[in-house]
C-alpha positions as CSV (number, residue, x, y, z in Angstrom):
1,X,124.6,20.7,115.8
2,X,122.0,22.5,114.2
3,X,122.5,26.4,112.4
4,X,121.2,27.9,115.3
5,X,123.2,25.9,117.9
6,X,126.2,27.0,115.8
7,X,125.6,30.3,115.7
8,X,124.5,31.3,119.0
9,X,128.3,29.8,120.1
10,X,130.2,31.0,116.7
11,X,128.6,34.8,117.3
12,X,126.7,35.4,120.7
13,X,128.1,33.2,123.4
14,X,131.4,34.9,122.9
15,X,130.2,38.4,123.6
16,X,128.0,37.5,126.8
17,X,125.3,37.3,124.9
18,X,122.1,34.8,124.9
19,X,120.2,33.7,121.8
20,X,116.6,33.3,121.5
21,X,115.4,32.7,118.1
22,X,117.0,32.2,114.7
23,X,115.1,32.6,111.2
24,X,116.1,32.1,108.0
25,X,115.0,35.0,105.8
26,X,115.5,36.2,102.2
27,X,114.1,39.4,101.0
28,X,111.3,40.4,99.0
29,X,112.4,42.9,97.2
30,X,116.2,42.4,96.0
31,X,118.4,45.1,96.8
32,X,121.3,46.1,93.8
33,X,124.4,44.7,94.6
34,X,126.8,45.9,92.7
35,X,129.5,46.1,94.9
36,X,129.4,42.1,95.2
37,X,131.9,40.1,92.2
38,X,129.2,38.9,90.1
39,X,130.0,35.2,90.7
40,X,128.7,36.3,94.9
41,X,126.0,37.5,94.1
42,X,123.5,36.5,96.3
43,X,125.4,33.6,97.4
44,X,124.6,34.0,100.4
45,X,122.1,32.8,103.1
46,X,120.7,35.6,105.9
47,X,119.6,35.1,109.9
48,X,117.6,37.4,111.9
49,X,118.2,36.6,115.5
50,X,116.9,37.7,119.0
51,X,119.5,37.9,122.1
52,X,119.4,38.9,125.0
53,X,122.8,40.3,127.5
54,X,123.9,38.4,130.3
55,X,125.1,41.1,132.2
56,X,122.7,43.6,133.9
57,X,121.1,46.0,132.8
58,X,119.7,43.9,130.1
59,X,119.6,44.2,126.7
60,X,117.6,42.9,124.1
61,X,119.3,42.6,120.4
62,X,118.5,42.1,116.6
63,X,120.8,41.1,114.6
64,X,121.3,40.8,110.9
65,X,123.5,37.5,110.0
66,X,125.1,36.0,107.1
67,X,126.8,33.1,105.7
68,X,128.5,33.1,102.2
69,X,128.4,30.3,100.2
70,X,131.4,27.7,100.4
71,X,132.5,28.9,103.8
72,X,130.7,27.5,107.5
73,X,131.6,30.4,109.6
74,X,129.1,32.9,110.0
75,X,129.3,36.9,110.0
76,X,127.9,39.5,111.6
77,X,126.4,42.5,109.4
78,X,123.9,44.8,111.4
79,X,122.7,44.9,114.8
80,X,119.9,47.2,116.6
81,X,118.6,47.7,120.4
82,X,114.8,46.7,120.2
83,X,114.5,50.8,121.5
84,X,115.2,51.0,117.5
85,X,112.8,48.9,117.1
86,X,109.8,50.8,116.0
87,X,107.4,48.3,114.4
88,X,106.8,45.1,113.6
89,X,104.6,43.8,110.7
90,X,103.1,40.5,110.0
91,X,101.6,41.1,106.4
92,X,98.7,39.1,107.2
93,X,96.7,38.9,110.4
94,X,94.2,36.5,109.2
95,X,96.5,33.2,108.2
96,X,99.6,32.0,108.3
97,X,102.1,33.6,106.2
98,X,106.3,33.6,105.6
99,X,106.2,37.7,105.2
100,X,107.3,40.4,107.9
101,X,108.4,43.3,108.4
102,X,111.0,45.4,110.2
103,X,111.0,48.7,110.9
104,X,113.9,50.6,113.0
105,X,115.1,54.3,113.4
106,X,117.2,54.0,109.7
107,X,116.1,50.6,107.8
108,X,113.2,49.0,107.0
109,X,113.6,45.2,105.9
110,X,111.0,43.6,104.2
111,X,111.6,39.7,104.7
112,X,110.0,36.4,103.7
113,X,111.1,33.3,106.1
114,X,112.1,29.9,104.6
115,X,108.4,29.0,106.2
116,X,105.6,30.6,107.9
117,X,106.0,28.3,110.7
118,X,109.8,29.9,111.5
119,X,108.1,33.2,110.8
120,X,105.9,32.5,113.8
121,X,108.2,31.1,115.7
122,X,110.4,34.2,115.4
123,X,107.5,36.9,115.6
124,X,106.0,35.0,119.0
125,X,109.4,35.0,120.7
126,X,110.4,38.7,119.6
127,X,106.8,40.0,121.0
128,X,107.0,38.0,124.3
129,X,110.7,39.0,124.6
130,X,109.6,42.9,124.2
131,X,107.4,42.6,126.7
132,X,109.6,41.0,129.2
133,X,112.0,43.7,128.9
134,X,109.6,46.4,128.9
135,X,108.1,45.2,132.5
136,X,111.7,45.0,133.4
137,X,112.6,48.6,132.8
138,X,109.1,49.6,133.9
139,X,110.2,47.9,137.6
140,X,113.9,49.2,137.4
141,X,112.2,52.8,137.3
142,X,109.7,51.6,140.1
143,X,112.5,50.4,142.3
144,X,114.7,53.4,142.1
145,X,111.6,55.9,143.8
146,X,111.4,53.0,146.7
147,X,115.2,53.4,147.5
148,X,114.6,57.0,147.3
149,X,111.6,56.9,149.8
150,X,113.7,54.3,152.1
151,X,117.1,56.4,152.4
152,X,114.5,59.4,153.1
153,X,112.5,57.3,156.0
154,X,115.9,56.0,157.3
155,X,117.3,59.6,158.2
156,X,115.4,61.0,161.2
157,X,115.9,57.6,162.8
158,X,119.8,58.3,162.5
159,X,119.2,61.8,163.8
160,X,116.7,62.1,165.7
161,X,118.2,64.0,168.4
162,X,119.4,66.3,166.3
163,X,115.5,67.4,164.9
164,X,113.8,67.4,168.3
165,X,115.2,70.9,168.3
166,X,114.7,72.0,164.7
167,X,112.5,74.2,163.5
168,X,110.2,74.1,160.6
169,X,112.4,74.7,157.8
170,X,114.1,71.3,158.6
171,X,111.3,69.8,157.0
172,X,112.0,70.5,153.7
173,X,113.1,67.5,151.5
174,X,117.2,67.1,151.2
175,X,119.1,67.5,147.4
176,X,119.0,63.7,146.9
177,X,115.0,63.5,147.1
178,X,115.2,66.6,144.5
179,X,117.3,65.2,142.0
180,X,115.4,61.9,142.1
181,X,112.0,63.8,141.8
182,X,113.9,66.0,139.1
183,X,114.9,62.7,137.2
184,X,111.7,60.7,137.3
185,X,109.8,64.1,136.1
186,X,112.5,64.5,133.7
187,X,112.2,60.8,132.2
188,X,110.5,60.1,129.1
189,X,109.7,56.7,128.2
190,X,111.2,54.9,125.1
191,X,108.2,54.2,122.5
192,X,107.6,50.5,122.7
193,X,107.8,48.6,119.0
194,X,103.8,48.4,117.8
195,X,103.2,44.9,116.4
196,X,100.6,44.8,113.5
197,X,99.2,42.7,111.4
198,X,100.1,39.5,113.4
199,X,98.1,37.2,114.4
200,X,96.2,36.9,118.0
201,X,97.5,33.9,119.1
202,X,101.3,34.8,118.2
203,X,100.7,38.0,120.4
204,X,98.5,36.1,123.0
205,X,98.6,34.7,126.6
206,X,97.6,31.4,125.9
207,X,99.7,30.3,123.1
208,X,102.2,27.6,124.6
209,X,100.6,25.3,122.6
210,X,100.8,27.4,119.3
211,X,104.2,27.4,119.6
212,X,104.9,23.7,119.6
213,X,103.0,22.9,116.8
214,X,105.1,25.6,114.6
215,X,107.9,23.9,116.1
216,X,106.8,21.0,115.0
217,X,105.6,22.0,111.6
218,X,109.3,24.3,111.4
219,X,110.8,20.7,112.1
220,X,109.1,19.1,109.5
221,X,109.8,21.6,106.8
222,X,113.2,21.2,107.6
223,X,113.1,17.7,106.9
224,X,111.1,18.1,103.4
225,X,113.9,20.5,102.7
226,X,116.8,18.4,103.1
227,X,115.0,15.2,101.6
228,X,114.9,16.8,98.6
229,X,117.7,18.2,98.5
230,X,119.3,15.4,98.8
231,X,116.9,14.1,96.3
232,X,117.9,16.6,93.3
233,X,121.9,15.7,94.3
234,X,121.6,11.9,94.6
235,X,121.8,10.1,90.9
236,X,119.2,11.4,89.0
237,X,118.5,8.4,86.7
238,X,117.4,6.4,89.2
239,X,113.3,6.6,89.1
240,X,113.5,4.0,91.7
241,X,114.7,6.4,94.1
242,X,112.6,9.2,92.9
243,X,109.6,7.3,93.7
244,X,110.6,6.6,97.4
245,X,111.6,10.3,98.1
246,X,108.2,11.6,96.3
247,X,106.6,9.0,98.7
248,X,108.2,10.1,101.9
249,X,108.0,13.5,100.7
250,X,103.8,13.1,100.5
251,X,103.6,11.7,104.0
252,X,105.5,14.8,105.6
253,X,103.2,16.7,103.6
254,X,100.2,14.8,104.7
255,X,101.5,15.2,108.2
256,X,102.4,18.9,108.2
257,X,99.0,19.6,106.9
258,X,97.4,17.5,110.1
259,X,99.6,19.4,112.4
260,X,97.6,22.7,111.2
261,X,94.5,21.2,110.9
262,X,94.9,20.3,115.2
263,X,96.6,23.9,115.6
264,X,93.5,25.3,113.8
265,X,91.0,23.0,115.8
266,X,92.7,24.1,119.5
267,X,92.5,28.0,118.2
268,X,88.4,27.5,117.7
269,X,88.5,25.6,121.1
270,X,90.5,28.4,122.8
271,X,88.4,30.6,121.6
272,X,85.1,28.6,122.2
273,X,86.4,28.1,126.0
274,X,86.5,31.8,126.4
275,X,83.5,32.5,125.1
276,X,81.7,29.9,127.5
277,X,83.7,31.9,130.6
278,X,81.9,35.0,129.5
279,X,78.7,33.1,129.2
280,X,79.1,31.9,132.8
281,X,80.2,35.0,134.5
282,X,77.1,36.7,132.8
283,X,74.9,33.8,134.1
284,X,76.6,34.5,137.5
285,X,76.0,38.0,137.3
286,X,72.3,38.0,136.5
287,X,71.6,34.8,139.2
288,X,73.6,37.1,141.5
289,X,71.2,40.4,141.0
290,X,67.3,38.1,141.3
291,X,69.2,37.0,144.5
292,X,69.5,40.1,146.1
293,X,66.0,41.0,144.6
294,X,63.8,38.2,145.9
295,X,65.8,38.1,149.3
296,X,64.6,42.1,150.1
């Protein structure tokens, strides 16, 4: 079972809940921890996770995780509604990077994943998810004036003997219509989170294939990661050994840096593609316009 396996079912499937991404962060700028025994300090290893509320309404979490060193269980430390959520920045809109920021009502966190391929991952899941429950609420809203405008359409049918012999005042709209005009005038919208900085195709339609490859290339790092770990805690005087991990080590390397060569490649041809559309719809346009012109 991998970390996030175990702690979407340690933490989230206990309380309802639904994970949706996991990332492994450690921050840029330490904060004092004094109130840590100095042998903990920082001996510990922090998540940021997405979930999302199995009952209805929905809600959409962030939550802070940690595990301390020498025990497997993990804890729970902070958690925010993404209406908290104010902003989201990705440092660097231009490559890929481990950096990010979180910005909510009362905290700002300033985190660097264990690779920019999980920071990615996490960023294009967290936008995607925002929207999602964003058109939700948007509908919810939508659905509660249609009920409205069906109970109101569904009355005269129920009475309609009793109107024939009304008079105009009858006409007027009931107290339920009022109070549901009075709360949709009355409701403000939550301010959606603003994500900067990222790149387009984490925020994009198109970007199934985007987030494969940093699965993959996540995946990869992972392995790197534990080869050499278990490099530096196997016997050390053996150069044999060192030689075969250094070698395996160099053809993940190789690998990883092929994987975002192709990711870079199907960006330019995304964007090439689209390009070519506008072209051809242009093309149509003007074809479209000598058409009409010769034909009068």
């Amino acid at each position: 079972m991998n970390i996030q396996s175990a702690i979407n079912k340690e933490l989230f499937i206990p309380r309802d809940e639904r994970m949706l991404v996991a990332v492994e962060v450690r921050r840029r700028k330490r904060k004092r921890m004094s109130a840590l025994l100095p042998g903990a300090k920082g001996d510990y290893t922090t998540f940021i996770c997405v979930s999302v509320t199995n009952t209805r309404p929905h809600q959409l979490l962030i939550t802070k995780v940690k595990r301390f060193g020498g025990s497997s269980s993990f804890t729970r430390r902070s958690q925010w509604t993404v209406e908290q959520l104010r902003q989201v920045n990705g440092i660097n809109p231009n490559k890929d990077s481990p950096e990010f920021d979180l910005v909510f009502d009362n905290a700002v966190d300033q985190w660097v994943a264990s690779s920019s391929a999980e920071k990615c991952i996490f960023v294009q899941i967290l936008y995607h998810a925002c929207q999602t429950y964003w058109e939700g609420k948007a509908g919810s809203l939508g659905k509660a004036g249609k009920s409205g405008k069906v109970g109101r359409k569904g009355k005269p049918s129920q009475h309609a003997h009793e109107e024939l012999g009304a008079g105009p005042s009858d006409s007027s709209p009931g107290p339920a219509s009022k109070t549901l005009r009075a709360r949709r005038k009355s409701y403000v919208p939550p301010r959606k989170a603003e994500f900067i900085n990222c790149q387009s195709k984490l925020t994009g339609d198109a970007c199934t294939m985007n987030l494969v490859i940093y699965r993959c290339k996540a995946f990869l790092n992972r392995m790197k990661n534990m080869m050499v770990t278990n490099q530096r805690s196997s016997g050390r005087g053996q150069p044999g050994q060192r030689v075969t991990g250094s070698t395996v080590g160099n053809i993940v390397q190789r690998v990883n840096v092929s994987l975002g060569e192709r990711g870079d490649r199907l960006t330019r041809a995304e964007d090439k593609t689209v390009e070519l559309m506008h072209k051809a719809h242009q093309f149509a346009d003007t074809a479209h316009k000598l058409a009409l012109k010769y034909s009068k």
